[in-house]
Structure formats: C-alpha cells, structure tokens
Backbone as a printed PyTorch tensor [residue, N CA C, xyz], in Angstrom:
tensor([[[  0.8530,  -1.1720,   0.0000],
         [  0.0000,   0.0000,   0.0000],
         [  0.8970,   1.2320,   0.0000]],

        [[  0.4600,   2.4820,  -0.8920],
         [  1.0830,   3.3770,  -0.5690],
         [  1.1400,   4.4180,   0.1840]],

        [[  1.9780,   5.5700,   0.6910],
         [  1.7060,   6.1010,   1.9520],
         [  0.1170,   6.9990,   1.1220]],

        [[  0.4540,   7.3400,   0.1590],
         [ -0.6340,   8.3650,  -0.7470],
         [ -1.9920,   7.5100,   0.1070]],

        [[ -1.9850,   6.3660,  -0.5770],
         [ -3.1490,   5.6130,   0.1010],
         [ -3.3650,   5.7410,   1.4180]],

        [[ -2.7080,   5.2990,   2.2550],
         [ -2.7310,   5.1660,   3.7200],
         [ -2.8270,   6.5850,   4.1760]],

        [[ -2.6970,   7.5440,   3.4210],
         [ -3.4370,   8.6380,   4.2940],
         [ -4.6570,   9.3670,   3.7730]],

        [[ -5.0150,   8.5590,   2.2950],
         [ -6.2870,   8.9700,   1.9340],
         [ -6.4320,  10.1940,   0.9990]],

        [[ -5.3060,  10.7330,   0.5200],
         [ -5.0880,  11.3820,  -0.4140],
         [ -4.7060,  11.0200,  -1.9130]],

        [[ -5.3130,   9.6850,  -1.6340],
         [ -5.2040,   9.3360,  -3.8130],
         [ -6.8930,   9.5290,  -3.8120]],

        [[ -7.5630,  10.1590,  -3.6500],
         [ -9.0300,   9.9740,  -3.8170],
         [ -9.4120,  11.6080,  -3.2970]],

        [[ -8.4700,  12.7450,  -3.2140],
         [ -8.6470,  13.4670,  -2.9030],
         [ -8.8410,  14.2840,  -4.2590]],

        [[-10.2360,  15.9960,  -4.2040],
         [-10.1450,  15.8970,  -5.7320],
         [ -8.9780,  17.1650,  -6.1300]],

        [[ -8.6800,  17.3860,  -7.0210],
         [ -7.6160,  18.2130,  -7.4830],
         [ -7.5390,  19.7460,  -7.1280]],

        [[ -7.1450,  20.6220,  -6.9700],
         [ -7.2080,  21.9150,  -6.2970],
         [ -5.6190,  22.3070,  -7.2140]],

        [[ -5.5710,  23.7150,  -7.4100],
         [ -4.6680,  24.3280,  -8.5030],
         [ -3.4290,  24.6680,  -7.4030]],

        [[ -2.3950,  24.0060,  -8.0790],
         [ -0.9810,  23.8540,  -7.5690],
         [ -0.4460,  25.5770,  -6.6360]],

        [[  0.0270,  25.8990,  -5.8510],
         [  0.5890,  27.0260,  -5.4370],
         [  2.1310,  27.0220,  -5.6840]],

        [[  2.5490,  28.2880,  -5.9490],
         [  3.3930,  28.0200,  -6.6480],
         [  4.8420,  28.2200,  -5.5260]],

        [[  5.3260,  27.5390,  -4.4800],
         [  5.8080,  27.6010,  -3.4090],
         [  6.9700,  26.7010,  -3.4230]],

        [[  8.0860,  27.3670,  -2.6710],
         [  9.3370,  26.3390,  -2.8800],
         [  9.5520,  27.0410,  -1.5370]],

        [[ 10.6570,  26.6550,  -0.4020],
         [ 11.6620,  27.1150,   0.5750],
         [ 11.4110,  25.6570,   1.4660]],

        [[ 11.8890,  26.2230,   2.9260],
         [ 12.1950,  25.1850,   3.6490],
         [ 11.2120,  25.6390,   4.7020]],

        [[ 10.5750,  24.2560,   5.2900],
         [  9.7860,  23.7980,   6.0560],
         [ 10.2200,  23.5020,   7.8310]],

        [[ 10.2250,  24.1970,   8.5860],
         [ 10.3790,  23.0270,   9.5630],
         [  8.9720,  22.8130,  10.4660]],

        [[  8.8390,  21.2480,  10.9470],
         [  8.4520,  20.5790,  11.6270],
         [  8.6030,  20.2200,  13.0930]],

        [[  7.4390,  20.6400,  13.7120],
         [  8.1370,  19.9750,  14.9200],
         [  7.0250,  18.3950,  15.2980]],

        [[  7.6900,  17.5610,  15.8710],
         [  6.3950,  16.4830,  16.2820],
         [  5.4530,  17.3700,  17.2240]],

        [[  4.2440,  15.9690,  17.3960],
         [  3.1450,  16.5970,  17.8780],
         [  4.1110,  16.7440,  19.4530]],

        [[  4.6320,  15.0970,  19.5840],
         [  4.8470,  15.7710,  21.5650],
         [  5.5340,  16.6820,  21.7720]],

        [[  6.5770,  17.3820,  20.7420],
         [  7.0840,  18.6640,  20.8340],
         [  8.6910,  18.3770,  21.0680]],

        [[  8.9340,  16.8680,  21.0930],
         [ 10.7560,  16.3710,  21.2560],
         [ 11.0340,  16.3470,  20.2230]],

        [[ 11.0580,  16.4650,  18.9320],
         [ 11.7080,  16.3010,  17.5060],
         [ 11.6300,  17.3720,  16.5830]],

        [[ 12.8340,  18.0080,  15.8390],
         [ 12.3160,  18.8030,  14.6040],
         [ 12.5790,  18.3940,  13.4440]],

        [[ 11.8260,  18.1300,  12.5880],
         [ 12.6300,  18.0810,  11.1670],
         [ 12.4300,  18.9830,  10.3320]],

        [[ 13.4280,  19.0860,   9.3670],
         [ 13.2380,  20.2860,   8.5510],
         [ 13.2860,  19.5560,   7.0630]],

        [[ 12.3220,  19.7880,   6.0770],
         [ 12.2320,  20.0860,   4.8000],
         [ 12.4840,  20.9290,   3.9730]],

        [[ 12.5920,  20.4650,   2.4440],
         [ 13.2080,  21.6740,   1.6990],
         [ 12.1260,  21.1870,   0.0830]],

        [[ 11.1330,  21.9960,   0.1580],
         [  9.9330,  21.8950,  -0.8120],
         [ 10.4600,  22.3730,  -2.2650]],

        [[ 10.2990,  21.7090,  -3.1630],
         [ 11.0360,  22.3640,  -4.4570],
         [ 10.1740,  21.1980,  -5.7770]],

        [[  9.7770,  22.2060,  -6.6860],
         [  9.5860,  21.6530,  -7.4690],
         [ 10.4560,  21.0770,  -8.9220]],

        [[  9.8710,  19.6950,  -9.0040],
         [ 10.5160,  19.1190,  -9.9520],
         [  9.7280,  18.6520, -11.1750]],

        [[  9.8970,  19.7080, -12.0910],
         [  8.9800,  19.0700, -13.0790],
         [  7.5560,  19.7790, -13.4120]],

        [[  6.9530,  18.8630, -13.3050],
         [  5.3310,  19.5310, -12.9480],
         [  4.7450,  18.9470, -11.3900]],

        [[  5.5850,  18.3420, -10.2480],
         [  5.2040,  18.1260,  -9.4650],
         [  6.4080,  19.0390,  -8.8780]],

        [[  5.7770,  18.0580,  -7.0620],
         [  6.7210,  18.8600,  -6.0990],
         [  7.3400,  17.4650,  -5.3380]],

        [[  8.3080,  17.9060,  -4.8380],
         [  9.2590,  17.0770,  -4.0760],
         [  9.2120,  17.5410,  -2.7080]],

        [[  9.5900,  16.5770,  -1.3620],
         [  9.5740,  17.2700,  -0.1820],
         [ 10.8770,  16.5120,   0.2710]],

        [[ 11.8380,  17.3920,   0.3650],
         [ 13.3400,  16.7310,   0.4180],
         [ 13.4670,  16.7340,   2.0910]],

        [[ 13.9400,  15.9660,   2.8900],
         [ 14.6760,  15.8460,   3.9250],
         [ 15.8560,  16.3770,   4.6070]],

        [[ 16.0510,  17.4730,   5.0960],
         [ 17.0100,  18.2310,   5.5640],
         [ 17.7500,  17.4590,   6.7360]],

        [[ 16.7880,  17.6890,   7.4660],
         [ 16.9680,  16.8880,   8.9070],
         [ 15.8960,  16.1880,   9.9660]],

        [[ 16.4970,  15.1550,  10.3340],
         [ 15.6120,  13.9310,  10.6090],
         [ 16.0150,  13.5230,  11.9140]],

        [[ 15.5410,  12.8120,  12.7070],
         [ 16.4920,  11.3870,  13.6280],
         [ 16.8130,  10.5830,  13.0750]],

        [[ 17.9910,  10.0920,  13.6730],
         [ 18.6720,   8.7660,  12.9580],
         [ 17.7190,   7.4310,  13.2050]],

        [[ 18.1200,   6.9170,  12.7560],
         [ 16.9880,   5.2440,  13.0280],
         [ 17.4320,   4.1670,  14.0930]],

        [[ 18.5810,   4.9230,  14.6950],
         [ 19.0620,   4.1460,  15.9700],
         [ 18.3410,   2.4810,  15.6890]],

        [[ 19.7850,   1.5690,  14.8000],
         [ 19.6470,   0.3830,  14.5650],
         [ 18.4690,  -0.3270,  13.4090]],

        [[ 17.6540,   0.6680,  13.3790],
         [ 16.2480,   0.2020,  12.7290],
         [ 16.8440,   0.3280,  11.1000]],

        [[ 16.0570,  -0.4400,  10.7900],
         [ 16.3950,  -0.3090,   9.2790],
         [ 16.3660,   0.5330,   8.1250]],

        [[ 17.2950,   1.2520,   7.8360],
         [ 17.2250,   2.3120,   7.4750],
         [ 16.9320,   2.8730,   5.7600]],

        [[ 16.7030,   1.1180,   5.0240],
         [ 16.6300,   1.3550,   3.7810],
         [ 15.5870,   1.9040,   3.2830]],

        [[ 15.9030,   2.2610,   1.9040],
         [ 14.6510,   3.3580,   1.1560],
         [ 13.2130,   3.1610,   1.2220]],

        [[ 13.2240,   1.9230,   1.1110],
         [ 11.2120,   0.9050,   1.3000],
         [ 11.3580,   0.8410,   2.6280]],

        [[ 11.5890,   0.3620,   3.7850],
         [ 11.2510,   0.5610,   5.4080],
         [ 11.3060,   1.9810,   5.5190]],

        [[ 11.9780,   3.0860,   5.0200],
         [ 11.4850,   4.6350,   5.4290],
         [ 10.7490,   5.4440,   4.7980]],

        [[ 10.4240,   5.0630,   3.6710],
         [  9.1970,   5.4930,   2.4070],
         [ 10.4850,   6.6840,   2.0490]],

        [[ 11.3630,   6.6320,   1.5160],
         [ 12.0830,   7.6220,   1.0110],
         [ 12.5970,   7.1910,  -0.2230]],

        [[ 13.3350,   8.0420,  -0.8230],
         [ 13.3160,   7.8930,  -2.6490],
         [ 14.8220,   8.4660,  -2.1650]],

        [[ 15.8620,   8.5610,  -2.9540],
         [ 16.9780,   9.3270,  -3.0780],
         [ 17.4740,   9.8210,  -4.2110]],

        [[ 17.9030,  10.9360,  -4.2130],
         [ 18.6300,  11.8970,  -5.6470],
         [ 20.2080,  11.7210,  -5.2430]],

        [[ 20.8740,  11.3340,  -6.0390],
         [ 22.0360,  11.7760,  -5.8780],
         [ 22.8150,  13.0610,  -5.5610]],

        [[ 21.7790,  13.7020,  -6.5820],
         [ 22.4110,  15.5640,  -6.5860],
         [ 21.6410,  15.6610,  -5.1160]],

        [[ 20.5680,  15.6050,  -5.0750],
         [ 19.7250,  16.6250,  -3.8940],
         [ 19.6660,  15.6670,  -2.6660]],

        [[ 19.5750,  14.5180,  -2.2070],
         [ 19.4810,  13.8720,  -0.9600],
         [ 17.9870,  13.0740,  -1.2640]],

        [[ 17.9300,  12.8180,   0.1080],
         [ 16.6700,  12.0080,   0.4520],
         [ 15.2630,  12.9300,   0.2610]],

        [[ 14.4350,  11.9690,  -0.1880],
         [ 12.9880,  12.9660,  -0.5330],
         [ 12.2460,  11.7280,   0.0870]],

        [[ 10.7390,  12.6850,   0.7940],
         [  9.7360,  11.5210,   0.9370],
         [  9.3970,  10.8180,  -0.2000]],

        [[  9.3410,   9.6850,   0.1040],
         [  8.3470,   8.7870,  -1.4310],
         [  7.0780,   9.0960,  -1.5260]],

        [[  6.7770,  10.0340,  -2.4900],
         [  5.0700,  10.0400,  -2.6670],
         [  5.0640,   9.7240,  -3.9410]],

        [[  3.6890,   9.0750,  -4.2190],
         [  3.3880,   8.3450,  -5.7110],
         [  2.2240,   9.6700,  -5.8490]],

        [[  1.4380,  10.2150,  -5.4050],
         [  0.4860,  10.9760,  -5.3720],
         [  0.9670,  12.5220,  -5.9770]],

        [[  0.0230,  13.1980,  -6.4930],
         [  0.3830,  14.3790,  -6.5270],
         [  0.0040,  15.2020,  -5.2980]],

        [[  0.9680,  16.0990,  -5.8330],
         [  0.7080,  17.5090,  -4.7270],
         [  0.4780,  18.3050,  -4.8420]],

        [[ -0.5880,  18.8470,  -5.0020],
         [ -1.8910,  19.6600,  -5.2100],
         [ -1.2930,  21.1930,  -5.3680]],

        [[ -1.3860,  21.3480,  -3.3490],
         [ -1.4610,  22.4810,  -2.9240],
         [ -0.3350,  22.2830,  -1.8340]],

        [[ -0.0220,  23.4250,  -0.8740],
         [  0.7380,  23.9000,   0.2340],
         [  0.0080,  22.7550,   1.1560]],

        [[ -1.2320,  22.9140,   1.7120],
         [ -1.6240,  21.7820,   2.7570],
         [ -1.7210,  20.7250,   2.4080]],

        [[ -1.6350,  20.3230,   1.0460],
         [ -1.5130,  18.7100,   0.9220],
         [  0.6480,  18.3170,   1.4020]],

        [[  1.2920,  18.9230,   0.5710],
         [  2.6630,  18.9580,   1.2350],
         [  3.1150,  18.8970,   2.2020]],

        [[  2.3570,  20.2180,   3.4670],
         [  2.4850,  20.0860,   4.7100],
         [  1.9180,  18.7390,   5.8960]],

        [[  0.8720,  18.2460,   4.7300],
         [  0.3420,  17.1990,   5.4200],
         [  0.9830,  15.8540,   5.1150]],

        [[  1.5730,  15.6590,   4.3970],
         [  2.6680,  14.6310,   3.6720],
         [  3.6150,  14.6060,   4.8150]],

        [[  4.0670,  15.7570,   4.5920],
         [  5.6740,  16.3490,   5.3800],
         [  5.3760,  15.6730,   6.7980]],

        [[  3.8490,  16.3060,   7.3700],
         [  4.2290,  15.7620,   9.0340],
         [  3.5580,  14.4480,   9.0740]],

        [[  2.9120,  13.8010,   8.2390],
         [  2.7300,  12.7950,   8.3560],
         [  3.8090,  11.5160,   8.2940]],

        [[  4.7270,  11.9040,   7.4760],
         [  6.1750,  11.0490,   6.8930],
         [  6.5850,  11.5180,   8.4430]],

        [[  6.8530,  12.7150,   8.7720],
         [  7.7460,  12.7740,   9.9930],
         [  6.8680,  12.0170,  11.9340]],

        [[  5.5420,  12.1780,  11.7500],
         [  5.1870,  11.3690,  12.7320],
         [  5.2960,   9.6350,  12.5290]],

        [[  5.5950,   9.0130,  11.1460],
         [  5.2880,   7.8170,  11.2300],
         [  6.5790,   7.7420,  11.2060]],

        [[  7.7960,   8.1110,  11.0930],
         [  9.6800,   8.1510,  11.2050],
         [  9.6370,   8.1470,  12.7520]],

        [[  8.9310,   8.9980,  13.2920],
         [  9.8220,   9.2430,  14.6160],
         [  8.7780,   7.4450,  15.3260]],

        [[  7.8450,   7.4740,  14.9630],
         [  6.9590,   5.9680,  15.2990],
         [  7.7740,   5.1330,  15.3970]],

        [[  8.4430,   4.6530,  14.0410],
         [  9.0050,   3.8890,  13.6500],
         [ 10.4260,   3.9410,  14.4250]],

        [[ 11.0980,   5.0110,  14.7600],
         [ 12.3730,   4.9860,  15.3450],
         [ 12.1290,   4.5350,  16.4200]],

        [[ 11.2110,   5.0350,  17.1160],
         [ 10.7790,   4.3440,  18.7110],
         [ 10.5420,   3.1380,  19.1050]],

        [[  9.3270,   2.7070,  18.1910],
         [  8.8260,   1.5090,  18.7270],
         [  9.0280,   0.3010,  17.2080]],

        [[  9.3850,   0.8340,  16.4930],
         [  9.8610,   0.0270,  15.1880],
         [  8.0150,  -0.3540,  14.8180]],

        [[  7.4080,   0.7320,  14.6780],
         [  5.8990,   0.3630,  13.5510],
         [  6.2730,   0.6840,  12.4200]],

        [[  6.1150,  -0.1110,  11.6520],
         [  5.7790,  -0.2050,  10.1030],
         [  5.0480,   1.2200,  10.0620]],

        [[  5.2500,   1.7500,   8.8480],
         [  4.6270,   2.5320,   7.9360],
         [  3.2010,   2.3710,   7.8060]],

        [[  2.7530,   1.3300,   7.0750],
         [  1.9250,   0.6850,   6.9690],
         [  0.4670,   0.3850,   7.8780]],

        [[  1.0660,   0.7690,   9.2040],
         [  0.1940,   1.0150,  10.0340],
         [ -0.4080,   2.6170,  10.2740]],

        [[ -1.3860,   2.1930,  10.4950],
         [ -2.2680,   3.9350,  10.5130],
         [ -2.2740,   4.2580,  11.6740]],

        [[ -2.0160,   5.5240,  11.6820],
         [ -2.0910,   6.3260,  12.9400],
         [ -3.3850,   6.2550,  13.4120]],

        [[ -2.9380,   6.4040,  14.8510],
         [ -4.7640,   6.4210,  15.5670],
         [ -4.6690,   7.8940,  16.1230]],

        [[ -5.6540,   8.8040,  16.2860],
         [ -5.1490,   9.8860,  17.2170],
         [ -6.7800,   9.7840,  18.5440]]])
C-alpha cells in the first residue's frame, strides 16, 4: 500500500498547484523532535526533500522501510506516488512522513500502520 493511500489522499479531488518552494520546519506533535524540509519543485510536481531527521538508531534504514526515494544531486525525498496539489496537501505529507519516522524509530511500527489519534 502506498503512503498516498494510507493517508487517503489518492481519492482526494484536485485543487490548482501554489506556486511555493523554501524550507519547512516541523516539529512532532509531543514537541521532542524537529525536522526540517526543503519543498522544491521538480517538473510539474513537487518534491519534499529531507534536511533533517532522527537517525533510526539500529532500525532499518533502507529506502522501502522509510518510504524515502533518493537523488544523488539533492538527498533524500519523501516517497510520494500521489500528486501535490497544494501547500496543505505537502504540509500534510511532510508531518505525516515525519510522525510515522519518529513511530518507527521508537517503537519500530511499520509505515503501513495507521495512525490512531
């Protein structure tokens, strides 16, 4: 399944792209983690690159266990198969990739599993 899926945004309907690039930061919800993004478009979509993260302390750190894609030139990007609309679909990508990372660093959950709130 993809994360697009698992958060319910391949069925979302289309809304006209904003035309927005810089850097993002994140903090988690409990307020111990920041990550920072760097939004840039590629193409006719957008990319949400990975600045800074937590490490995966032992956990597995490859590209399919972290939903990440890699550029050589530019670094690590979230993996989205979905497009990206608008600014709040991005931002909602962004902290969603970063609450299910810091999940996963903690208690080692799969991706794959849905958040409960």
């Amino acid at each position: 399944m993809s994360l697009a899926q698992m958060l319910g945004l391949a069925q979302r309907p289309s809304t006209s792209a904003e035309d927005f690039s810089g850097t993002v930061i994140y903090r988690s919800e409990d307020g111990t983690t920041d990550f920072s993004f760097r939004i840039a478009r590629h193409g006719d979509r957008y990319r949400i690159y990975i600045l800074d993260q937590p490490l995966y302390h032992g956990r597995a750190d490859d590209l399919h266990s972290t939903h990440r894609y890699h550029s050589p030139t530019s670094g690590h990007y979230i993996c989205w198969d979905g497009r990206l609309e608008s600014l709040d679909d991005i931002l909602y990508v962004a902290s969603e990739w970063a609450e299910r990372t810091l999940r996963y660093v903690r208690h080692g959950t799969p991706f794959d599993n849905r958040r409960t709130r």
